[in-house]
N, C-alpha and C positions, 0 to 999 in steps of 0.2 A: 878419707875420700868422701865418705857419707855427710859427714862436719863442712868441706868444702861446697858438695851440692847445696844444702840447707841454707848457707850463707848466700851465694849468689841467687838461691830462688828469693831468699826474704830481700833482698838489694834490687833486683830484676823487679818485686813487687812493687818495692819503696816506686823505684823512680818509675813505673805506670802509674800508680798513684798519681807521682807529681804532675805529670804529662797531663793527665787527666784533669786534675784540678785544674790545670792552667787553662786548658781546653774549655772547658764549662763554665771558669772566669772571664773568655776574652768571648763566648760567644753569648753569654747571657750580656755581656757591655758592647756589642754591637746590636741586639736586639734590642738595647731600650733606645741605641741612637737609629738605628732603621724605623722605630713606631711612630717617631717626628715626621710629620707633613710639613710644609713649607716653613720655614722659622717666620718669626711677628717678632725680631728682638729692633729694642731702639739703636740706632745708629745715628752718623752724621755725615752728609755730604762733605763735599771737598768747595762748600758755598760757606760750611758754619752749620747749617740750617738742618735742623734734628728730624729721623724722617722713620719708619718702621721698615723693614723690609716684607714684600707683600710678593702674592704670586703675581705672575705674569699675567697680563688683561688680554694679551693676543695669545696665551694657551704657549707660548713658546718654551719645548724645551729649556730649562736654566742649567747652567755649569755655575758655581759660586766657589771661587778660591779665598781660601783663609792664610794670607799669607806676609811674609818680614821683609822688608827692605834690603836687610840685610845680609839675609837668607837668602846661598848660592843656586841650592835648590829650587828652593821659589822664584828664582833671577830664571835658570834655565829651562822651567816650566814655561813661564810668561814668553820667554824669547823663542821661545819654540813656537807657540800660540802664534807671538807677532810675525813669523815667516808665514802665515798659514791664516793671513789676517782676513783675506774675502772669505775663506770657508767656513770662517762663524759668524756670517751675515745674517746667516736664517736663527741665530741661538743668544737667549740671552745670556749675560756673562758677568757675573758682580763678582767684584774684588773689593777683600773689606780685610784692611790690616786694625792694628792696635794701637799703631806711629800717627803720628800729631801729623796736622794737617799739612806743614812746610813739608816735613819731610817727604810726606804722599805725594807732593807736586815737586821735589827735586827728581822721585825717585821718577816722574812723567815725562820727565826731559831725555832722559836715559830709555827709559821703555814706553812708550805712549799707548797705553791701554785703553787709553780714553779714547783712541780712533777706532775702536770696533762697535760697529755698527749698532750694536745693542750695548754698550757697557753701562754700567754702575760703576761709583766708587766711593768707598766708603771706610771711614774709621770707627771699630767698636769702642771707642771713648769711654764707656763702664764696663767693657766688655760684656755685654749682656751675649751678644752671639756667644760668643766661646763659652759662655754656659751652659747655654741651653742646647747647642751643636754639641757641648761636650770636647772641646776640642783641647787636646793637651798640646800642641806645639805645632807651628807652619811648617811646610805646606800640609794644610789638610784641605780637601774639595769634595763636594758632594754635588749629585747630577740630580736632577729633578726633570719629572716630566711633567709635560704641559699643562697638566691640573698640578700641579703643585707635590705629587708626591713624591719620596725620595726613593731613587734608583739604586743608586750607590755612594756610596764614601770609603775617603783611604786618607792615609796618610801618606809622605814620601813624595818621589819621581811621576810625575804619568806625562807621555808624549801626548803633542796637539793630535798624533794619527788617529792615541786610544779614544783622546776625549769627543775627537770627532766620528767615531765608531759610536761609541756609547748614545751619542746623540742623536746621532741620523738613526737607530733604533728607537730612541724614543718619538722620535718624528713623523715615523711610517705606520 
């Protein structure tokens, strides 16, 4: 009986341990990606025409999706967005995939991102964002407020309801 308790304390400790480590892993690698103020990585328009990404001149809130063509995910983020098209009129909004410039304007036919009011659109061509964002896989987005600094980021699902929550707080 003594032999069984000793076993499940040292196993009960094992896997705190692990938890633990995991824990102090994922939150020291969100804190070096929250110390980034607005990214300055080179990019390229959907002109050819190589451009840096810079904060906002009108202070406006930014939403910026890192996201695949191909990716369903990222498909029902965007379509969520374009139902919900006037209510990011007040925010700015850059989308910057990885895919070649043809494919960024087939994928415009299908979802036209390029009608909101404030968009960007952009390919990381060296991938320099997904570096320096840190970004292992679409969709990932991060909010910025109107100076440029970062609010939040994730990876996954997020509804136009949250993105336009998150926003209208950086706004007021």
């Amino acid at each position: 009986m003594m032999k069984r308790i000793i076993i499940i304390s040292i196993v009960t400790l094992f896997l705190l341990l692990i938890v633990g480590i995991i824990f102090l892993s994922t939150k020291s690698n969100n804190k070096s990606v929250t110390s980034f103020s607005f990214p300055t990585a080179e990019v390229m328009d959907l002109s050819g025409k190589i451009a840096r990404l810079e904060k906002s001149q009108d202070k406006l809130p930014t939403f910026l999706l890192y996201f695949n063509t191909e990716c369903e995910i990222c498909e029902s983020v965007i379509t969520d967005m374009l139902m919900k098209r006037q209510e990011f009129d007040k925010y700015r909004l850059i989308f910057v995939s990885i895919e070649e410039i043809e494919e960024l304007e087939q994928f415009l036919k299908k979802r036209p991102i390029d009608t909101f009011k404030h968009s960007e659109i952009y390919t990381d061509y060296k991938m320099n964002l997904s570096g320096e964002l840190q970004i292992k896989s679409p969709p990932t987005y991060f909010i910025f407020d109107g100076k440029g600094q970062l609010i939040r980021w994730s990876t996954g699902v997020i509804s136009a309801t949250s993105i336009l929550k998150e926003l209208q707080q950086e706004d007021d």
